[in-house]
Each structure stands twice: as structure tokens, then as C-alpha cells.
Backbone and ligand atoms as CSV (ligand in chain L), in Angstrom:
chain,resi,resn,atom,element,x,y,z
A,1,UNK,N,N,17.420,-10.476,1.012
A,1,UNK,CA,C,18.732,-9.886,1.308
A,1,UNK,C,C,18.701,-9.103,2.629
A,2,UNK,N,N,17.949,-8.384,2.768
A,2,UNK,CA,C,17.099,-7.912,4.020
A,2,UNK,C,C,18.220,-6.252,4.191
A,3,UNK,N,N,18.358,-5.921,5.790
A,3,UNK,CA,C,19.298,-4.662,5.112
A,3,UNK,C,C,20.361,-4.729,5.094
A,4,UNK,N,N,21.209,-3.610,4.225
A,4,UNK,CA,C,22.471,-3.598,4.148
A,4,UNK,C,C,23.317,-2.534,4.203
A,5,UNK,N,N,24.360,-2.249,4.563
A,5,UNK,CA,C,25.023,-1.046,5.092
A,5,UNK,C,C,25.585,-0.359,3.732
A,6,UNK,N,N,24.904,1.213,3.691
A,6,UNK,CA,C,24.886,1.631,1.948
A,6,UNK,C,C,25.862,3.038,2.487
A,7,UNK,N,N,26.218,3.591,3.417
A,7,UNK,CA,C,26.813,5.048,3.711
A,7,UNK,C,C,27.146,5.148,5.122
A,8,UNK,N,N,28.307,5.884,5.463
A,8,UNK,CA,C,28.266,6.513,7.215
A,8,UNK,C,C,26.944,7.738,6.877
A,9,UNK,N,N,26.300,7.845,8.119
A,9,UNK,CA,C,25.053,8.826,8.046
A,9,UNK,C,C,26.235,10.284,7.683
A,10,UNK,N,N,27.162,10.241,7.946
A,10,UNK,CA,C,27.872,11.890,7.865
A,10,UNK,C,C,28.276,12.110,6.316
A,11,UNK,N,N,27.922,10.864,5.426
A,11,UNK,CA,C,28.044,11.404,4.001
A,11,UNK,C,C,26.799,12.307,3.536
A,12,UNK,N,N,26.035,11.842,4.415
A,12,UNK,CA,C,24.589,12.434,3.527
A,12,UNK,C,C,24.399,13.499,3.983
A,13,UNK,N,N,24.552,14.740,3.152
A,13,UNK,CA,C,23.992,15.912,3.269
A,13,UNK,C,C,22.310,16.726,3.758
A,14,UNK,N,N,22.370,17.614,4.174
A,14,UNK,CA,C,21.139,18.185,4.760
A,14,UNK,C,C,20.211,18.774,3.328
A,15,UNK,N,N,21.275,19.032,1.960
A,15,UNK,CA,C,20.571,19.652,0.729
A,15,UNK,C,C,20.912,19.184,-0.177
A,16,UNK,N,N,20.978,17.564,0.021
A,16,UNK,CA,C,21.194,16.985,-1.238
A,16,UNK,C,C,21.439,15.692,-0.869
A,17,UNK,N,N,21.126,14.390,-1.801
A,17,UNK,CA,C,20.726,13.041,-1.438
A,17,UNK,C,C,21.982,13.008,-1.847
A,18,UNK,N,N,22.126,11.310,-1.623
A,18,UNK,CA,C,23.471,10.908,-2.227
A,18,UNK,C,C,23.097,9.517,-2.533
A,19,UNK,N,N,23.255,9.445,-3.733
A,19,UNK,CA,C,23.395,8.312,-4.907
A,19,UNK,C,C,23.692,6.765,-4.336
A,20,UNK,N,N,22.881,5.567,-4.276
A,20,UNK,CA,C,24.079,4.223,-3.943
A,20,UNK,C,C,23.247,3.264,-4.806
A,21,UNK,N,N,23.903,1.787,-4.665
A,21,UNK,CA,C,23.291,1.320,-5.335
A,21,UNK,C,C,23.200,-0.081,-3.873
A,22,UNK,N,N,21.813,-0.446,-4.536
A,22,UNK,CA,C,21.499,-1.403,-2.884
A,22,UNK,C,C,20.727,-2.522,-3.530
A,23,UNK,N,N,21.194,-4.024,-3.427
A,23,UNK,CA,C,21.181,-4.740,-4.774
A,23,UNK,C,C,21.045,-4.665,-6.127
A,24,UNK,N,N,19.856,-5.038,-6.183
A,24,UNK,CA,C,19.210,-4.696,-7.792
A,24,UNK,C,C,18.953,-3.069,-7.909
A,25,UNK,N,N,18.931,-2.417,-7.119
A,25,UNK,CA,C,18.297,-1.179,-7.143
A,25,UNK,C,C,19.184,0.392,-6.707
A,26,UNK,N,N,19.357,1.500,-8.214
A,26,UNK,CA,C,19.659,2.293,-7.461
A,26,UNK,C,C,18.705,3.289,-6.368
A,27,UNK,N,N,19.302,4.040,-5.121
A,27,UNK,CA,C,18.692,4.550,-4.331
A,27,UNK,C,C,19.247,5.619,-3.493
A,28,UNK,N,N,18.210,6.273,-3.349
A,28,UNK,CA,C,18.686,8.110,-2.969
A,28,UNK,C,C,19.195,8.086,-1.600
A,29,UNK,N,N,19.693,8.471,-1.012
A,29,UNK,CA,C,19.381,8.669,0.225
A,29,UNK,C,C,19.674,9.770,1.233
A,30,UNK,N,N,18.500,10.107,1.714
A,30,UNK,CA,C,18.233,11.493,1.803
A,30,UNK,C,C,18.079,12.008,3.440
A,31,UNK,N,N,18.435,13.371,4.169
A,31,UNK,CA,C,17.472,13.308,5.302
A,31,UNK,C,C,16.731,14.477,5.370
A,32,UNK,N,N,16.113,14.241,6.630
A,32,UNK,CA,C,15.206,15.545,7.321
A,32,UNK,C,C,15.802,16.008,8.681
A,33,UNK,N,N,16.337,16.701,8.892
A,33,UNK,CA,C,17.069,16.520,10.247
A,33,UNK,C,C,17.622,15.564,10.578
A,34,UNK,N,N,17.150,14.558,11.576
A,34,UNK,CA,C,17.945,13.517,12.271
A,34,UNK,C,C,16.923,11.905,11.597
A,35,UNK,N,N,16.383,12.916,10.563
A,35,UNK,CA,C,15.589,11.013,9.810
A,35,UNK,C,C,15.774,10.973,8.647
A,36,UNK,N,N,16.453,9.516,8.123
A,36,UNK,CA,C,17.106,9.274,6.853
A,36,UNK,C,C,15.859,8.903,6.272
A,37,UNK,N,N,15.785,8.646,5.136
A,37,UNK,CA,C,15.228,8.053,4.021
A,37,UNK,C,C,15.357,7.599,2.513
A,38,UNK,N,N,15.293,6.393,2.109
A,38,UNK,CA,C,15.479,5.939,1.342
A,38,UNK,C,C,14.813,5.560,-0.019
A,39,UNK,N,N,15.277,6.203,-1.344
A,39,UNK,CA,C,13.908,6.389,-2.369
A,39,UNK,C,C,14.526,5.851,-3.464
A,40,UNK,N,N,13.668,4.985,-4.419
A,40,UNK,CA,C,14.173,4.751,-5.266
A,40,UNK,C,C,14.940,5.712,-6.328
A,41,UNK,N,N,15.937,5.713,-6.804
A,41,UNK,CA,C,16.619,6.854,-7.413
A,41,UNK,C,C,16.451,7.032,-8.697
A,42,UNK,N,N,14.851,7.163,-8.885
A,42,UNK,CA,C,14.667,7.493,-10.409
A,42,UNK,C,C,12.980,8.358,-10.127
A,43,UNK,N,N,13.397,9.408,-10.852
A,43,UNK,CA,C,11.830,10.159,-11.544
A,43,UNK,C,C,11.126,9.343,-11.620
A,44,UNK,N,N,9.786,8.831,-11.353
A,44,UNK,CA,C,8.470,8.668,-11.961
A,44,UNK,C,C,8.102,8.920,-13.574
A,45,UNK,N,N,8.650,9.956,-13.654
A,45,UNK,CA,C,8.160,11.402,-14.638
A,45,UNK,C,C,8.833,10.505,-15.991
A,46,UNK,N,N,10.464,10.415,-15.812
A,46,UNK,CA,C,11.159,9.953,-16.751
A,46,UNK,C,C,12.597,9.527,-16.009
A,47,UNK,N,N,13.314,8.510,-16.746
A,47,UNK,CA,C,14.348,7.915,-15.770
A,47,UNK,C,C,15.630,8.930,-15.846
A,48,UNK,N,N,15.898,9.874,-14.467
A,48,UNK,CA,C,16.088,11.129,-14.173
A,48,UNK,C,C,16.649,10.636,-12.762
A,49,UNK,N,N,17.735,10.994,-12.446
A,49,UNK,CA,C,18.154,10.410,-10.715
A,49,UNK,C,C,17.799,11.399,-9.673
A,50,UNK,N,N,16.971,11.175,-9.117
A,50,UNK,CA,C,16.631,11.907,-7.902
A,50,UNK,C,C,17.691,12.699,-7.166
A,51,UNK,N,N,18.791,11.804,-6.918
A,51,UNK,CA,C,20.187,12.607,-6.395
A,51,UNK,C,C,20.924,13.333,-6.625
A,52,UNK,N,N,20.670,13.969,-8.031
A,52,UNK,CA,C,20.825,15.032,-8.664
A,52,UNK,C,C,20.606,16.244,-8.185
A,53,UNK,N,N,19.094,16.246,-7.803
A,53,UNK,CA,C,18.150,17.388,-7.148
A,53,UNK,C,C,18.447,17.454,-5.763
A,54,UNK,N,N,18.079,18.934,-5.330
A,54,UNK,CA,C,18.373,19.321,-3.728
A,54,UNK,C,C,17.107,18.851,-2.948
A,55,UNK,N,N,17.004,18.745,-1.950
A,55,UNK,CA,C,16.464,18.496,-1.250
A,55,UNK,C,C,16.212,19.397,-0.039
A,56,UNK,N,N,14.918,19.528,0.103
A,56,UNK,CA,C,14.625,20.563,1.033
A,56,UNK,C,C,13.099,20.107,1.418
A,57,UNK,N,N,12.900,21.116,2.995
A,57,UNK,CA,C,11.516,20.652,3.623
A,57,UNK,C,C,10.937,19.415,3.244
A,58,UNK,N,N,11.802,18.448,3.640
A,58,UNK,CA,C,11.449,16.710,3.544
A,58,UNK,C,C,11.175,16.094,2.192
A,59,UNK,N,N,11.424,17.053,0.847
A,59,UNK,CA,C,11.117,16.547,-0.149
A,59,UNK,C,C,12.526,16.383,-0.739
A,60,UNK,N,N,12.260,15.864,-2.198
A,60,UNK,CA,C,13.883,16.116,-2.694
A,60,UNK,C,C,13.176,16.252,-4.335
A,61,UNK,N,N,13.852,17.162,-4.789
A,61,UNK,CA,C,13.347,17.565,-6.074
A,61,UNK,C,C,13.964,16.984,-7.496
A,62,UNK,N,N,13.156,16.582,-8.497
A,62,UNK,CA,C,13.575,16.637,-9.751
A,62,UNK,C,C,14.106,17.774,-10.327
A,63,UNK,N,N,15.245,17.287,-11.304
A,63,UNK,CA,C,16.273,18.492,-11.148
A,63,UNK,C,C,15.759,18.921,-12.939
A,64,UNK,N,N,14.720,18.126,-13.549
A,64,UNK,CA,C,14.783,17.807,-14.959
A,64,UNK,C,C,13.770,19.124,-14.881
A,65,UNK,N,N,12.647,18.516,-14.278
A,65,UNK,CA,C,11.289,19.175,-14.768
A,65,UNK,C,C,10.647,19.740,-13.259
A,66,UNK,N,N,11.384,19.550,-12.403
A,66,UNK,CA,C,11.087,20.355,-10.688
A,66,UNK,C,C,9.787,19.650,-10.033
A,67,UNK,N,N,9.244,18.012,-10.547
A,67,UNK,CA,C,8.685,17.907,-9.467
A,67,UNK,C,C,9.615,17.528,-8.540
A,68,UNK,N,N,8.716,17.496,-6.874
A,68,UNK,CA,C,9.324,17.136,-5.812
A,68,UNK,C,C,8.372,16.225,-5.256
A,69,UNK,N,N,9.150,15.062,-4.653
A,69,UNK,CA,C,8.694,14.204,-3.776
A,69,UNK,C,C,9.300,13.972,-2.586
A,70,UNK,N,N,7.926,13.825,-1.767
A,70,UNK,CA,C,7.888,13.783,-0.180
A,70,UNK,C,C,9.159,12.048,0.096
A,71,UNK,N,N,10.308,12.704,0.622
A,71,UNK,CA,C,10.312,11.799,1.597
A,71,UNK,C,C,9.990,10.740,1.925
A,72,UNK,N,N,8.707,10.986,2.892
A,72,UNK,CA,C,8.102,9.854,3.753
A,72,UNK,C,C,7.256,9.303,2.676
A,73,UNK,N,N,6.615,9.633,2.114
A,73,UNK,CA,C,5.752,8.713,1.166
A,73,UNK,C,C,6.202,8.360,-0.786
A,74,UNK,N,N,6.900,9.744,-0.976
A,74,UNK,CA,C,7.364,8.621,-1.905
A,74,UNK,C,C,6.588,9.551,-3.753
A,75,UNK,N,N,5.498,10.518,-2.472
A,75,UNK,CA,C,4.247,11.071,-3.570
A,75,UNK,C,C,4.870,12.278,-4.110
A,76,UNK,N,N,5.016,12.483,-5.520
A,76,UNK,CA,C,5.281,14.029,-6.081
A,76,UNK,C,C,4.448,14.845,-5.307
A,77,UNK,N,N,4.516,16.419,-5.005
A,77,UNK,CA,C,3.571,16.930,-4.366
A,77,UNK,C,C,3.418,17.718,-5.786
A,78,UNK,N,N,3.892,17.827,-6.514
A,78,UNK,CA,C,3.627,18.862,-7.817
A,78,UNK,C,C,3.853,18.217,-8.950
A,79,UNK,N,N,2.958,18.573,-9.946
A,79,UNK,CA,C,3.532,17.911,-11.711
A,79,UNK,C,C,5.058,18.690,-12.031
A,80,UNK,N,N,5.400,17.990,-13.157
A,80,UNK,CA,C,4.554,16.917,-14.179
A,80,UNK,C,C,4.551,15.243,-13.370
A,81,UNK,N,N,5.268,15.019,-12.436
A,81,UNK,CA,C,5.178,14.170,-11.868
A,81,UNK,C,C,3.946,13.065,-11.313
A,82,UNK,N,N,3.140,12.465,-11.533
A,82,UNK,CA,C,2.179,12.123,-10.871
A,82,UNK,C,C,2.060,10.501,-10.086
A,83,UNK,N,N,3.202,9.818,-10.330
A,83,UNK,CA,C,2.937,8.814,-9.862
A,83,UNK,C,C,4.207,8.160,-8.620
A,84,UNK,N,N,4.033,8.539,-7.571
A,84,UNK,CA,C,4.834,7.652,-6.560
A,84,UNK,C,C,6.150,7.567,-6.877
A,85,UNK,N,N,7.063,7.492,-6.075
A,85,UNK,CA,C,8.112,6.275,-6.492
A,85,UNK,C,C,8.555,5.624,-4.741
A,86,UNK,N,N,9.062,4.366,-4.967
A,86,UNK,CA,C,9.179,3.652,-4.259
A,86,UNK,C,C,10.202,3.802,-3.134
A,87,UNK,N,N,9.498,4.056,-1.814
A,87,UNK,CA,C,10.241,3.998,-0.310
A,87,UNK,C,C,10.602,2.774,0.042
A,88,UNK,N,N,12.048,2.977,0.743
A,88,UNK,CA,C,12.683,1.527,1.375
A,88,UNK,C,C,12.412,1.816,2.734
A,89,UNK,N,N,12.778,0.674,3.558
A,89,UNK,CA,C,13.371,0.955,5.236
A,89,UNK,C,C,14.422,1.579,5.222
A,90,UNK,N,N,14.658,2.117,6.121
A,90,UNK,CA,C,16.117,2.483,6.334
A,90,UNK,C,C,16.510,2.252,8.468
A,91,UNK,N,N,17.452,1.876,8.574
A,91,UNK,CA,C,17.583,1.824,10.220
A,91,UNK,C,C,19.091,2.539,9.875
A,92,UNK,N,N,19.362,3.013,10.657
A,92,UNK,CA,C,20.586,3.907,11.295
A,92,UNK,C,C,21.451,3.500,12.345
A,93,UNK,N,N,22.319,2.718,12.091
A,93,UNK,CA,C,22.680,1.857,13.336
A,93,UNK,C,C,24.018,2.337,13.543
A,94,UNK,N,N,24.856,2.236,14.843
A,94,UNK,CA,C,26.015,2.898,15.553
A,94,UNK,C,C,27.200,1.747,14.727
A,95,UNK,N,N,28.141,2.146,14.229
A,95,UNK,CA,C,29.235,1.172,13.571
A,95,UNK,C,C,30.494,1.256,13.997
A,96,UNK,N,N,30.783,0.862,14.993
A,96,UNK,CA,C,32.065,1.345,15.492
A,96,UNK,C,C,32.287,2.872,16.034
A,97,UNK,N,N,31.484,3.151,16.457
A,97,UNK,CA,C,31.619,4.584,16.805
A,97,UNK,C,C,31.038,5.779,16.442
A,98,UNK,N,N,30.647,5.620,15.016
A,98,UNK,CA,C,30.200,6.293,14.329
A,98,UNK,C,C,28.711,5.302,13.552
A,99,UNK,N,N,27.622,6.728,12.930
A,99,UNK,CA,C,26.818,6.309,12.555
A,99,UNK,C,C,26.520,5.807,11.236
A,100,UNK,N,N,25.753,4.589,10.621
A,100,UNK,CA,C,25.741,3.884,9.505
A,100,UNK,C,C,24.639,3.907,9.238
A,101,UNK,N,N,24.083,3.952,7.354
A,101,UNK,CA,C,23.026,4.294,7.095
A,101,UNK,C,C,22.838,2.529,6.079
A,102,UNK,N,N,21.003,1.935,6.672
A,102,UNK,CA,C,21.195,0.957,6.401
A,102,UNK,C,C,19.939,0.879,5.712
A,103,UNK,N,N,19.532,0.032,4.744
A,103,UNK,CA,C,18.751,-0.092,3.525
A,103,UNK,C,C,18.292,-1.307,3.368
A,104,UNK,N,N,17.022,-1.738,3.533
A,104,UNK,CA,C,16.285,-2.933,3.203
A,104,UNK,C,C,15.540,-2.826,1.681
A,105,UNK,N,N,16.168,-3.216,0.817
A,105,UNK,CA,C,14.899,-3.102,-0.910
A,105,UNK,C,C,14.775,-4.083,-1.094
A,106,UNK,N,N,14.166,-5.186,-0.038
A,106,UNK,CA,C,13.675,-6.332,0.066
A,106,UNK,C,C,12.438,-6.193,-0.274
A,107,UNK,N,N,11.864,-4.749,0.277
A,107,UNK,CA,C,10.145,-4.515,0.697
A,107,UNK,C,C,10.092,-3.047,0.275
A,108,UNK,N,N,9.002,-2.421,0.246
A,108,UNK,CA,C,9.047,-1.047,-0.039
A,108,UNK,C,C,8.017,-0.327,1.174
A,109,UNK,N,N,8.201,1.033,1.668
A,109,UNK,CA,C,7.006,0.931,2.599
A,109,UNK,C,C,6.384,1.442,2.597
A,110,UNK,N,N,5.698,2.063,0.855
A,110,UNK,CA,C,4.327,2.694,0.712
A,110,UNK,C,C,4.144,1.682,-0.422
A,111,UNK,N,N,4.645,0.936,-0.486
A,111,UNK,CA,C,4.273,-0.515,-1.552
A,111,UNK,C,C,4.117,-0.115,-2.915
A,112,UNK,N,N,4.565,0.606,-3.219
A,112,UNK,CA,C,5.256,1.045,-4.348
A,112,UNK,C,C,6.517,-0.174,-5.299
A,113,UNK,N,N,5.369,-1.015,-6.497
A,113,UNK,CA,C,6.932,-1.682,-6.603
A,113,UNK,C,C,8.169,-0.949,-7.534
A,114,UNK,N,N,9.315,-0.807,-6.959
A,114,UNK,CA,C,10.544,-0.488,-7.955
A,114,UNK,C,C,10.651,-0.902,-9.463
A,115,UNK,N,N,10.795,0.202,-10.227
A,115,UNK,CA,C,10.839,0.241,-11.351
A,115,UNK,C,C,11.815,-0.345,-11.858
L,1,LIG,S1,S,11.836,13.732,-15.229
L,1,LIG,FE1,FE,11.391,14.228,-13.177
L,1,LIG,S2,S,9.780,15.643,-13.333
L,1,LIG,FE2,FE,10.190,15.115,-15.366
């Protein structure tokens, strides 16, 4: 399917992901300043939507049981959490003027497969 256009970048908040669904898969999508990222939208822990939780210093937190996972990799940094969850691509491309947030869950890119 390869990527696909899931949000304008100005929906997504600086403290909090926002929810989409990007084929088969729902997915968070989150930033750090001026870099998006894209996570599968479920706890590790237990099936719990990531987009629930705020997001802060590049992580975005479980809102159930407070682990948080990084962003860029995908890794809880704290229990009860211990296992990964799955990073997409994301490219950010200009759409008429304004900016578009775009999603490949073709592939994952800490190879993490989606639950
Ligand atoms: S469900 Fe997310 S930490 Fe428990």
C-alpha cells in the first residue's frame, strides 16, 4: 500500500497523539518538535490506545498503567511495559499549501511486527 495521507501536520498536538487508522492498523501519531512519528496505537502491556496518553520529552505515555514509550524506537522506557511496540515511516509532505502527515504500515522501522 506503501504511504498514505492520515492528518494535516497542524492536527497533531505538541501533548498529545492523535488517533487514525492506516489500513489494517490503528496508529498514534505523535511529535517532537518539528518530527512526527508514527506508533502502533496499542499498549504492549494490554490493548490500551496510546492516544489516550500525553506525550512528552519524545515519549508518549500509557494512560492505564504509565508506561512510556520512546518515540523513535518504539521501547517502553519504564514497566509494567516491557516489550516494544511497532514504529512506521512517516514523511511530511507540503499539500497544497499546507503540511500533511504521511504513514507507510507496509514496513515497521524497528521491525517490530504489529499486533
Ligand atoms: S496497559 Fe499500558 S502499561 Fe499497562
Amino acid at each position: 500500500m506503501a504511504f498514505e495521507r492520515v492528518c494535516s501536520l497542524s492536527e497533531v498536538e505538541e501533548d498529545e497523539a492523535l488517533g487514525v487508522t492506516v489500513g489494517a492498523y490503528d496508529v498514534a501519531i505523535a511529535r517532537h518538535g518539528e518530527e512526527v512519528f508514527a506508533l502502533q496505537n496499542m499498549c504492549s502491556h494490554a490493548a490500551v490506545a496510546l492516544s489516550e496518553g500525553e506525550v512528552e520529552d519524545c515519549t508518549v505515555e500509557c494512560w492505564l498503567h504509565g508506561s512510556r514509550f520512546d518515540l523513535r524506537t518504539g521501547k517502553p522506557t519504564g514497566l509494567p511495559a516491557t516489550e516494544p511496540v511497532a514504529t512506521f515511516p512517516v514523511d511530511v509532505r507540503d499539500d497544497a499549501g499546507s503540511l500533511a502527515v504521511w504513514v507507510d504500515t507496509d514496513t515497521t522501522l524497528n521491525g517490530v511486527t504489529p499486533a
